[in-house]
C-alpha positions as CSV (number, residue, x, y, z in Angstrom):
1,X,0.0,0.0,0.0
2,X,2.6,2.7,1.0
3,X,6.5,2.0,0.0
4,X,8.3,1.5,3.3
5,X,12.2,2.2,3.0
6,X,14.4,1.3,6.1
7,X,17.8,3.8,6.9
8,X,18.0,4.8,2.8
9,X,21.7,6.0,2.5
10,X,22.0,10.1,1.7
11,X,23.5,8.7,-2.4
12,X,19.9,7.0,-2.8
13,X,18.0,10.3,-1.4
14,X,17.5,12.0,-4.9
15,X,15.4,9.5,-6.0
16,X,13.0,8.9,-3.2
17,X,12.4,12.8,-2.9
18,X,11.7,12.5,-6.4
19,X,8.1,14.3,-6.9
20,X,5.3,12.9,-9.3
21,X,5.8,14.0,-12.5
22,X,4.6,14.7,-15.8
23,X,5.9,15.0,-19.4
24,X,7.1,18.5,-19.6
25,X,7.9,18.6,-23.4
26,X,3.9,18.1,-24.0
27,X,3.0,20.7,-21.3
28,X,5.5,23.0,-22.5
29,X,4.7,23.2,-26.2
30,X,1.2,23.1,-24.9
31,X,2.0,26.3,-23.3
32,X,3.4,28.2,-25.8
33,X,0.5,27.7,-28.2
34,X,-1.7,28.9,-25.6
35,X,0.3,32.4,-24.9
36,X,0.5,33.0,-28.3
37,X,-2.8,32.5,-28.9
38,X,-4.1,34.7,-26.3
39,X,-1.4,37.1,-27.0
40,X,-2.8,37.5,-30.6
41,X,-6.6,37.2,-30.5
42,X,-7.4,38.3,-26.6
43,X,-10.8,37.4,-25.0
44,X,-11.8,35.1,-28.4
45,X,-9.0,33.0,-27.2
46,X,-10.0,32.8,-23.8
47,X,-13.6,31.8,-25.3
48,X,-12.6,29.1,-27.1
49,X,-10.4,27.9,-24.3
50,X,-13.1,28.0,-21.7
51,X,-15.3,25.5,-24.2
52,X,-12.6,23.3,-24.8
53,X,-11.2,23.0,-21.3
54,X,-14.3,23.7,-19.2
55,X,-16.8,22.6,-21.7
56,X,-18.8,25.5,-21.4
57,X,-19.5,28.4,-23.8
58,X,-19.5,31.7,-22.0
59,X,-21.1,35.1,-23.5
60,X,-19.2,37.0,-21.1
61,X,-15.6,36.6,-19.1
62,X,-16.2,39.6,-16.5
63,X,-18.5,38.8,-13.4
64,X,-20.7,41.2,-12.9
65,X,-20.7,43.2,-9.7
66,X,-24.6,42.3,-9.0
67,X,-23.4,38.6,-8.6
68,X,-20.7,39.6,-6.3
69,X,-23.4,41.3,-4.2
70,X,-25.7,38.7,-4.3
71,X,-23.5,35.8,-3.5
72,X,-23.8,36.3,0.5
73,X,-27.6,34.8,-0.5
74,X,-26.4,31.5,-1.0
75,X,-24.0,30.8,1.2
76,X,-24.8,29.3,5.0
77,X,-24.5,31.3,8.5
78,X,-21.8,29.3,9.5
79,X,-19.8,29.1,6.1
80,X,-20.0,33.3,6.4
81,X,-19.2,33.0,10.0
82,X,-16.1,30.2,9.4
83,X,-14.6,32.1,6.6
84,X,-15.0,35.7,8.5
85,X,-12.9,34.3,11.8
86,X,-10.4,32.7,9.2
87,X,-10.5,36.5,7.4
88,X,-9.6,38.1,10.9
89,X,-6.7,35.8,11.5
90,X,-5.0,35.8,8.6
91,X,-5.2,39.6,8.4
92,X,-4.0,39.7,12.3
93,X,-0.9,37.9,11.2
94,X,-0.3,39.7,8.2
95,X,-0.2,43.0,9.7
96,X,1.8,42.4,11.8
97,X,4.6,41.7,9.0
98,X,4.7,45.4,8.8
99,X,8.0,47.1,9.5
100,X,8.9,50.8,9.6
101,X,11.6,52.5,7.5
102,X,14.7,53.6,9.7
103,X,16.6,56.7,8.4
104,X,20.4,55.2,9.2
105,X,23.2,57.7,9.5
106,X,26.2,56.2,7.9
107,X,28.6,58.8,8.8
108,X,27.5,62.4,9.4
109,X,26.4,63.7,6.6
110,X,25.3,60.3,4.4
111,X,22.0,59.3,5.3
112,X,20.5,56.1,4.1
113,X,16.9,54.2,4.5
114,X,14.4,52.0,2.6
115,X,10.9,52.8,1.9
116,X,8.3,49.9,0.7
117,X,6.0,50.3,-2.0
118,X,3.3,48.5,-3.5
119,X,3.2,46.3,-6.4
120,X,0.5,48.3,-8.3
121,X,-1.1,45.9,-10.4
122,X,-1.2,42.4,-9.1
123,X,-3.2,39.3,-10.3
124,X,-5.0,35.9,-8.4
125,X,-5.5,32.5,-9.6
126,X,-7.7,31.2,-7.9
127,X,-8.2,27.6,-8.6
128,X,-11.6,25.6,-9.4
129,X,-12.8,22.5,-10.7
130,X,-14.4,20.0,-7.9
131,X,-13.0,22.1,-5.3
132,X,-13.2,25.6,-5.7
133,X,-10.3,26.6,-3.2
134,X,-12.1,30.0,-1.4
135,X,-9.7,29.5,1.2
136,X,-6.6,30.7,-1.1
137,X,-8.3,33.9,-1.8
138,X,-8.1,34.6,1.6
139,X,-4.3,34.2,1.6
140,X,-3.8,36.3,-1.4
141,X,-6.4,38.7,-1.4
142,X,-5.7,40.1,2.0
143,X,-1.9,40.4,2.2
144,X,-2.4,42.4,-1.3
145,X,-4.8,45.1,0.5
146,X,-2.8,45.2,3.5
147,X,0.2,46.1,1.1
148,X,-2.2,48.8,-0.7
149,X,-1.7,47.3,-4.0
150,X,-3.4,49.5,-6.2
151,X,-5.4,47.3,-8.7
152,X,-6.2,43.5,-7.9
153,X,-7.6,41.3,-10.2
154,X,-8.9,37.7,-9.6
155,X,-9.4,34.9,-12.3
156,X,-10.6,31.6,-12.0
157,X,-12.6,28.9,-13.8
158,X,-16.2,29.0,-14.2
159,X,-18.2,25.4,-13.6
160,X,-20.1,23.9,-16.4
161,X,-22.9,26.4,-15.8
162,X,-20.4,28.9,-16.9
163,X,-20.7,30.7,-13.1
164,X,-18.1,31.5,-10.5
165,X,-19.3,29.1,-7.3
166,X,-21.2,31.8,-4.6
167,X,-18.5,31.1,-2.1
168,X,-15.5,32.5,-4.1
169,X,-17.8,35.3,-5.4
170,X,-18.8,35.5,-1.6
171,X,-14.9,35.7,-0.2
172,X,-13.9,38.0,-2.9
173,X,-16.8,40.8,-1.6
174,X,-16.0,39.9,1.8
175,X,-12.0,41.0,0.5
176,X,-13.3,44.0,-1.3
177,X,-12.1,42.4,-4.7
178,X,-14.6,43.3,-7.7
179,X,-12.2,42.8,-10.8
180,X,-13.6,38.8,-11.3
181,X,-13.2,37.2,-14.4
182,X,-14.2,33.5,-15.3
183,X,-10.9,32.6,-16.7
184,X,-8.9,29.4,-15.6
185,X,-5.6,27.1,-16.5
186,X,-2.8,28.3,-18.5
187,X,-5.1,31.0,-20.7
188,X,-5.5,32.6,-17.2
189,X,-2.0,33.1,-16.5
190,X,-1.5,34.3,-20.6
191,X,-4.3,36.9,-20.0
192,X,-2.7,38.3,-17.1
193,X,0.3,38.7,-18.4
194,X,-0.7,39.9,-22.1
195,X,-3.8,41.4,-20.7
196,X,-6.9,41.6,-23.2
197,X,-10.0,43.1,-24.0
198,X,-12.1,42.3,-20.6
199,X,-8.6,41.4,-18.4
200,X,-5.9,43.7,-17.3
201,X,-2.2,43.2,-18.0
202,X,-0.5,42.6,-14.3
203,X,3.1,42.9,-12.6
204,X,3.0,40.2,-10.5
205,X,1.0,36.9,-10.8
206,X,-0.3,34.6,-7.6
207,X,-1.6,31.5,-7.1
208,X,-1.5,27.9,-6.6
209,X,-2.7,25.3,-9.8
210,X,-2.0,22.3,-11.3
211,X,0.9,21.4,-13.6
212,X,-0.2,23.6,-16.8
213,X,-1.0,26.9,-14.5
214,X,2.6,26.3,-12.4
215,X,4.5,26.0,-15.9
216,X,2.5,29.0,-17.5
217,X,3.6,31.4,-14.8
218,X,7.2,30.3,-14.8
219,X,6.8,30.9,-19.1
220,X,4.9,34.4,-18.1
221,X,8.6,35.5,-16.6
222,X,10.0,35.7,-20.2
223,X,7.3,38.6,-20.7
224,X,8.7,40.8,-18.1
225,X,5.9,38.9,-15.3
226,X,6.9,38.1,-11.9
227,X,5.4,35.4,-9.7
228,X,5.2,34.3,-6.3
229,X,7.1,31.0,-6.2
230,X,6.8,27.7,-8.4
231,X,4.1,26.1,-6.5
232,X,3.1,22.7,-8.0
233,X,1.3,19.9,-6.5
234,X,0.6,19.8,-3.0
235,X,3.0,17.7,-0.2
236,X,3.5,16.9,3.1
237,X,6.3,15.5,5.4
238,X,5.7,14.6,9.3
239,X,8.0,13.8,11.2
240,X,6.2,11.3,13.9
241,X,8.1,9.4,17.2
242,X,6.6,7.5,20.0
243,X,4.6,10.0,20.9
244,X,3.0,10.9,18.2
245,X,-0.8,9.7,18.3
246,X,-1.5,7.6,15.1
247,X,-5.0,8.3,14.5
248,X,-3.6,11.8,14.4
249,X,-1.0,10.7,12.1
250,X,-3.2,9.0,9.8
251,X,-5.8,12.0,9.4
252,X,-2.8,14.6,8.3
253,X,-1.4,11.9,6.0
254,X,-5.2,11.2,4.2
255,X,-6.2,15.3,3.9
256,X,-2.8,15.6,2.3
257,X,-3.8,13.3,-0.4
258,X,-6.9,14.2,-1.3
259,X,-5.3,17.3,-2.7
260,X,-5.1,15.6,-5.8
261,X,-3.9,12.6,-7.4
262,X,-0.1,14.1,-8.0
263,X,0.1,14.6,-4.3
264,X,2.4,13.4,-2.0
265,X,3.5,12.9,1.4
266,X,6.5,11.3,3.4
267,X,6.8,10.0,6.7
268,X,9.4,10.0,8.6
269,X,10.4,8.1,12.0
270,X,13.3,7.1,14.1
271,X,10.5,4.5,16.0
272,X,9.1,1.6,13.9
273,X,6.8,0.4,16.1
274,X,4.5,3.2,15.1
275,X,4.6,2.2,11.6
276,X,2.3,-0.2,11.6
277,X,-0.3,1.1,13.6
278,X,-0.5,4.6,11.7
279,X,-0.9,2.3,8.3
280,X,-3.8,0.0,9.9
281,X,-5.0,3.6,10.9
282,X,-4.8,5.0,7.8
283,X,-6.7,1.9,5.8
284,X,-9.4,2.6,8.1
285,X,-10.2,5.9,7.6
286,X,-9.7,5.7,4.0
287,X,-12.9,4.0,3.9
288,X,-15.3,6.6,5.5
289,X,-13.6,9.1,2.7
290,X,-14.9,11.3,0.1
291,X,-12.2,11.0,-2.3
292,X,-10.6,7.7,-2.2
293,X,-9.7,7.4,-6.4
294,X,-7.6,10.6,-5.4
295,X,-6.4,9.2,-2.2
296,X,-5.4,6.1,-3.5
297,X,-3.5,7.5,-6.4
298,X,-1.5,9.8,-4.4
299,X,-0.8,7.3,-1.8
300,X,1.7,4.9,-4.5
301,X,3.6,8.3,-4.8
302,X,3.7,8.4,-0.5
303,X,6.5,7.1,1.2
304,X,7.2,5.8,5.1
305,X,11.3,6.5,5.8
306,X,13.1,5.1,9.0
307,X,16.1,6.2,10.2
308,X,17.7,4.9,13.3
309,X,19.6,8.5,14.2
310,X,17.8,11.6,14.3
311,X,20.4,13.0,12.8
312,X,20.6,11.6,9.8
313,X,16.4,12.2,9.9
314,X,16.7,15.6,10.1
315,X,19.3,15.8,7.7
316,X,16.6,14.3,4.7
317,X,14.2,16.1,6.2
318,X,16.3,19.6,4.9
319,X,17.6,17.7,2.1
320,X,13.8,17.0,0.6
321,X,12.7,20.5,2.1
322,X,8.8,19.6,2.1
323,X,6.0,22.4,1.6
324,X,4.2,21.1,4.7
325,X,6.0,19.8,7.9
326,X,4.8,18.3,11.0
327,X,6.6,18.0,13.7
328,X,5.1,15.2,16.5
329,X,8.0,14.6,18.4
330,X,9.7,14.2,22.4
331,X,12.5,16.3,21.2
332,X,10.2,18.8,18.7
333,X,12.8,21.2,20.1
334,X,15.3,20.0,18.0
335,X,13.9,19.2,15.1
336,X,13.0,22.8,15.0
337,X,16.1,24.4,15.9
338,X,18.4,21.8,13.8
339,X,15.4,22.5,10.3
340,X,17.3,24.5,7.3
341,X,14.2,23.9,4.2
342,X,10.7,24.2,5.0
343,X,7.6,26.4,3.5
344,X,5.4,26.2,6.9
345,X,6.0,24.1,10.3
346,X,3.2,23.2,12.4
347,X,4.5,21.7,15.8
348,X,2.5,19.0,17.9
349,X,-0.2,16.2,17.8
350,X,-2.7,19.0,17.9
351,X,-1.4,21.7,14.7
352,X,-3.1,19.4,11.7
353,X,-1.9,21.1,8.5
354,X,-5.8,21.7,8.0
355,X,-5.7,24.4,10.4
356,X,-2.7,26.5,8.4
357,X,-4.8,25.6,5.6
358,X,-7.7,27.5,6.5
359,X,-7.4,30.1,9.8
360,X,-4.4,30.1,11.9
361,X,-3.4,33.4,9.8
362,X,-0.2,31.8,8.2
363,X,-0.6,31.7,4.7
364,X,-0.5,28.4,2.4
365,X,0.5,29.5,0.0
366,X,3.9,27.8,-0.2
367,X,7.2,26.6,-2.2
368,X,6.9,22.8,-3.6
369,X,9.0,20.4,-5.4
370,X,12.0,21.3,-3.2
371,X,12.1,24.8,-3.7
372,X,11.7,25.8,-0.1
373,X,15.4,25.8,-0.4
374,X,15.4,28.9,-1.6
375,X,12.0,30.3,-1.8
376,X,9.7,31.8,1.1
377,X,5.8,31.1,1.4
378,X,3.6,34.2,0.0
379,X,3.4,37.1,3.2
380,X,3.3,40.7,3.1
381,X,6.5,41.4,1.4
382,X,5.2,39.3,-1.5
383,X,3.1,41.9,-2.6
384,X,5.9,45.2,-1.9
385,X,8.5,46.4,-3.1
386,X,11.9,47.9,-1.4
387,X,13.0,51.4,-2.9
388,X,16.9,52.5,-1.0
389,X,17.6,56.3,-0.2
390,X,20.2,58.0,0.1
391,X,20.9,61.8,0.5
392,X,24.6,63.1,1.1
393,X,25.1,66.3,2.1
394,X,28.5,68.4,1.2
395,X,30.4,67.3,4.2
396,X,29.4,63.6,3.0
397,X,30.7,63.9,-0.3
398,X,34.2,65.2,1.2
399,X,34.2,62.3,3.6
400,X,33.8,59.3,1.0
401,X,34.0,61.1,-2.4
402,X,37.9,60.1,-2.7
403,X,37.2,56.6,-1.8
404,X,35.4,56.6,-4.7
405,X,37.2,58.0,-7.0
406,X,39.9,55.7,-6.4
407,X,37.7,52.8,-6.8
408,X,36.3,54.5,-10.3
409,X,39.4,54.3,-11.2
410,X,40.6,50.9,-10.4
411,X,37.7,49.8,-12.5
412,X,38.1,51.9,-15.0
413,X,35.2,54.1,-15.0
414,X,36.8,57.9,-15.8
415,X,32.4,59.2,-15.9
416,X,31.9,58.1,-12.3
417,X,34.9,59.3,-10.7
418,X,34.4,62.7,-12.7
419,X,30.5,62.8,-11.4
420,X,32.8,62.8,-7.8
421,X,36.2,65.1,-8.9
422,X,33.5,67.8,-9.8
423,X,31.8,67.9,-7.0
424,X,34.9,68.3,-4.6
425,X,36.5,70.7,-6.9
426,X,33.6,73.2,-6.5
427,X,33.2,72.4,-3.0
428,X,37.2,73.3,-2.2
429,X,37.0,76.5,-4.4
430,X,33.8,77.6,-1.7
């Protein structure tokens, strides 16, 4: 059922962190052809995309600000009430990612500082499909308003009906987001960055999706786009000892995988008489599951690791550098202090990855595939940009004005030491 490996040795670890993966040549080419085409012929593109993707013919791609109004109708007390205490959470956590600008005196009379600014124009994907992930506009939507972004503009698929779901239509006018379009997959990410006749062009694109949307964006940087971070399918790595509680266990591993079928997740233990009863727990929850063709399939690509050291655990632990970690140990204080590569920790039998999923106030979304090495999870920054100053005053220029002339010089750049020489010429002549 799951692939059990006992104390692996560090030369075979690049193949079990391997991820599930796809052809890239086909989704590549794929890719291209849809850029170009929606580079070239705009919302007619995304028209014919939306029937031959989503199988449904839509008469317009803009949702109208009545339906954004309306959308509170059809959606329960306690849904509204769930998603507003989730709303005040992650907005509690993201302000407080706010720093102030401090004016530095290098020396009297040089004076340096940086300023934040916001991305002006930023866009959303907001993913659909069976699961129409409201939760994700919370994460993105509310860091961007915090940061005062300046135009926000969401897309996402529309169901066969050709409407946006009253939940995501519901979050967005709870977020104060009005720019909606019914746009999804790789078209999305090509409309955003091309922009057409009903879609703004954008700076900066967000959002989580599946292997076509992840490989669009990182195509949209060739068109002077940024993105958030290459976030592919979705993954999970506890960490679980003799104290960990494996019904627990068994719950974080199963919501992991019903992400999708090109899920993952890895366990990881230094006991192995948990083992067992975490995989008997596991086959019995699976039954009373929604998802199970989804659950099934990501489980082959789900892995349970022993290591007799902790050391060398930890050490894979960095080395795979998992989206999701979970930490349910004796010694959580080490695994925590001794962790390099990780897009968000949750610590203890009681943080399920559910909960940063939905309304601790941490945001989800997060680096995959490894690149938690050297990428950060979306927060506040994500959305703002850091402008230096500096102002140098006469007596500042005197001070380190011949340091760089001499350095102008040793790299052979007569104009910049000039911009200096004249400068200290007129100030000795005063």
């Amino acid at each position: 059922m799951i692939k059990k490996i006992i104390n692996p040795p560090e030369k075979k670890w690049e193949k079990i962190n391997t991820r599930p993966n796809y052809s890239s040549h086909v989704v590549e080419n794929t890719i291209i052809e849809i850029f170009e085409s929606v580079r070239k012929s705009g919302d007619k593109a995304l028209t014919k995309y939306a029937e031959k993707y989503e199988g449904v013919k839509l008469k317009k791609i803009i949702v109208k600000q009545e339906e954004i109004d309306n959308s509170k109708n059809f959606i329960s007390k306690s849904l509204k009430d769930s998603i507003k205490i989730a709303k005040k959470n992650i907005e509690k956590f993201h302000i407080s990612q706010k720093s102030k600008s401090d004016h530095i005196i290098i020396e009297k009379g040089v004076e340096c500082w940086q300023e934040k600014r916001p991305i002006e124009k930023v866009g959303l994907y907001i993913p659909g499909g069976s699961a129409p992930l409201f939760s994700t506009i919370l994460m993105l939507a509310i860091p961007a308003k915090i940061a005062g972004c300046d135009e926000i503009i969401i897309c996402t698929p529309p169901n066969p009906k050709g409407e946006i779901p009253p939940v995501i239509l519901y979050t967005c006018y709870l977020c104060g987001i009005s720019k909606i379009y019914k746009v999804g997959g790789a078209q999305a990410i090509a409309a955003m960055t091309f922009g057409t006749e009903s879609i703004p062009g954008v700076y900066k694109i967000f959002g989580p999706g599946n292997q076509y949307v992840t490989s669009a964006k990182q195509y949209a940087t060739k068109f002077k786009i940024s993105i958030d971070l290459p976030a592919g399918p979705s993954e999970l790595l506890i960490y679980a000892d003799e104290t960990a509680i494996p019904k627990y266990v068994a719950s974080d591993f199963l919501s992991q995988t019903e992400h999708g079928p090109d899920s993952q997740v890895i366990l990881v233990t230094t006991n192995e008489k948990i083992i067992n009863p975490i995989i008997k727990e596991i086959k019995r929850q699976i039954s009373y599951l929604n998802k199970k063709e989804f659950i099934r399939k990501s489980i082959q690509n789900s892995k349970i690791i022993y290591f007799d050291l902790r050391e060398r655990a930890v050490k894979y632990i960095n080395d795979y550098a998992p989206e999701h970690y979970i930490i349910c140990s004796k010694e959580e204080e080490y695994f925590i202090q001794n962790l390099k590569n990780a897009g968000s920790v949750f610590i203890g039998n009681y943080s399920c990855e559910s909960i940063g999923d939905y309304a601790s106030g941490t945001n989800h979304t997060l680096p995959t595939n490894g690149y938690a090495k050297q990428y950060s999870g979306v927060n506040l920054d994500s959305f703002l940009k850091q402008i230096s100053f500096q102002k140098i005053t006469a007596e500042g220029i005197r001070k380190i004005g011949p340091a760089v002339e001499i350095m102008s010089i040793a790299e052979g750049l007569d104009a910049h030491k000039n911009s200096i020489t004249i400068r200290l010429k007129d100030l000795k002549n005063e």
